[in-house]
C-alpha distance (Angstrom), angle and dihedral (degrees) to the residues before:
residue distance angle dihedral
X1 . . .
X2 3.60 . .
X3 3.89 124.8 .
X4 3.85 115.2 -160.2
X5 3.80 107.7 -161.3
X6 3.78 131.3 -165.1
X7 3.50 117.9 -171.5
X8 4.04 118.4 -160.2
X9 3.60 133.9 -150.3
X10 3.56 106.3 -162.0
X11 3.70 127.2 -168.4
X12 4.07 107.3 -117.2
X13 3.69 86.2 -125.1
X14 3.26 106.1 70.2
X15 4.18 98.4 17.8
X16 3.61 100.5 111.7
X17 3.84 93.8 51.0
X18 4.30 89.9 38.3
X19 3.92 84.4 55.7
X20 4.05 87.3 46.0
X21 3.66 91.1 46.2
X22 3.98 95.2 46.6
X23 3.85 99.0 47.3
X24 3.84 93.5 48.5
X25 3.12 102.4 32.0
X26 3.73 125.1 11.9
X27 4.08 98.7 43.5
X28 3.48 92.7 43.5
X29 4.02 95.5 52.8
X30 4.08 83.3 46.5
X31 3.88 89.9 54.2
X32 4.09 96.5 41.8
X33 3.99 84.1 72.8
X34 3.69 91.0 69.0
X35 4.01 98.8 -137.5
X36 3.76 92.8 110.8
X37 3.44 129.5 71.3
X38 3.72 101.0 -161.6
X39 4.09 149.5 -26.1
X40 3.62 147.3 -134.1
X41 3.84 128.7 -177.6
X42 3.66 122.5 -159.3
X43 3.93 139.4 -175.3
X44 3.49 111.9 -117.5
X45 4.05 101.3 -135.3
X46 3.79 107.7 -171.1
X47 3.77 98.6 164.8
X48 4.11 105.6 43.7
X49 3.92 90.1 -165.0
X50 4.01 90.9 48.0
X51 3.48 107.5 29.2
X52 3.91 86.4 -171.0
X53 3.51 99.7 132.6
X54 3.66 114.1 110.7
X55 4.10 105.2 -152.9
X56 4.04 125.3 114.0
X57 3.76 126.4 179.4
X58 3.62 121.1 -145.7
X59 3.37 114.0 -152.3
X60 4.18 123.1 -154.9
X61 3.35 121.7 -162.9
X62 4.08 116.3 -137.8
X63 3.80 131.6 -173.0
X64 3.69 93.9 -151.4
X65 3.52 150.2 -10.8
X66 3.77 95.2 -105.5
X67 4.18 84.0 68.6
X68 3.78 90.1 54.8
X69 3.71 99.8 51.1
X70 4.07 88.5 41.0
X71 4.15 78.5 45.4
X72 4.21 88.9 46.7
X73 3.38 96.7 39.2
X74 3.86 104.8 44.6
X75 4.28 102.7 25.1
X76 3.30 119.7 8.4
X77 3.54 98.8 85.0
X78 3.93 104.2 58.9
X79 3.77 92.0 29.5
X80 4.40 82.5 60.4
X81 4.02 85.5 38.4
X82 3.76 88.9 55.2
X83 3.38 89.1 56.7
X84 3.90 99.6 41.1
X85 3.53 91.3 50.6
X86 3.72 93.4 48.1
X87 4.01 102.2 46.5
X88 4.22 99.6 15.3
X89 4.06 106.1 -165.8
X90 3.85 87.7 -12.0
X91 3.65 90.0 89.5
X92 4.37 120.6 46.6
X93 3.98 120.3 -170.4
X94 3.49 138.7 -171.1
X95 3.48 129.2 170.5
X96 4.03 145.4 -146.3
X97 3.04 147.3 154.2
X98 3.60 139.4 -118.8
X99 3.72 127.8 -161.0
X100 4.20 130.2 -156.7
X101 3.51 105.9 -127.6
């Protein structure tokens, strides 16, 4: 099992209608192509007593590596361009990935 994770940096601005955005929109195109088995987003809370920070990781599920290439090769970029377009610098990404052992 493979877990491709994205974590966020969203701009406090716009984070309530980013989160919106993402969980109707975003996630749902990214599971429609079939190459993930599941999902989770999380807030990233680095200061317990604060809970300022505005980060979330969303976490897809894979079977295999083959779905992520066919996912990289054929959808990730204009599902990311959607999102560029839509929120510019407002939104940062980087991504990894995580595998059950």
């Amino acid at each position: 099992m493979i877990i491709y994770n994205v974590t966020l940096s969203i701009n406090p601005e716009i984070e309530k209608e980013a989160i919106e955005w993402l969980t109707h929109i975003h996630i749902p195109e990214v599971m429609q192509t079939n190459l993930f088995i599941s999902y989770n987003i999380y807030k990233i809370i680095e200061n317990p007593m604060e809970r300022t920070h505005n980060s979330y990781a969303i976490q897809y599920t894979l079977a295999s590596w083959l779905n992520f290439e066919k996912y990289s090769q054929n959808h990730a970029f204009s599902l990311q361009e959607k999102t560029r377009k839509k929120f510019g610098e407002n939104i940062l990404a980087f991504r990894t990935f995580l595998e059950k052992i």
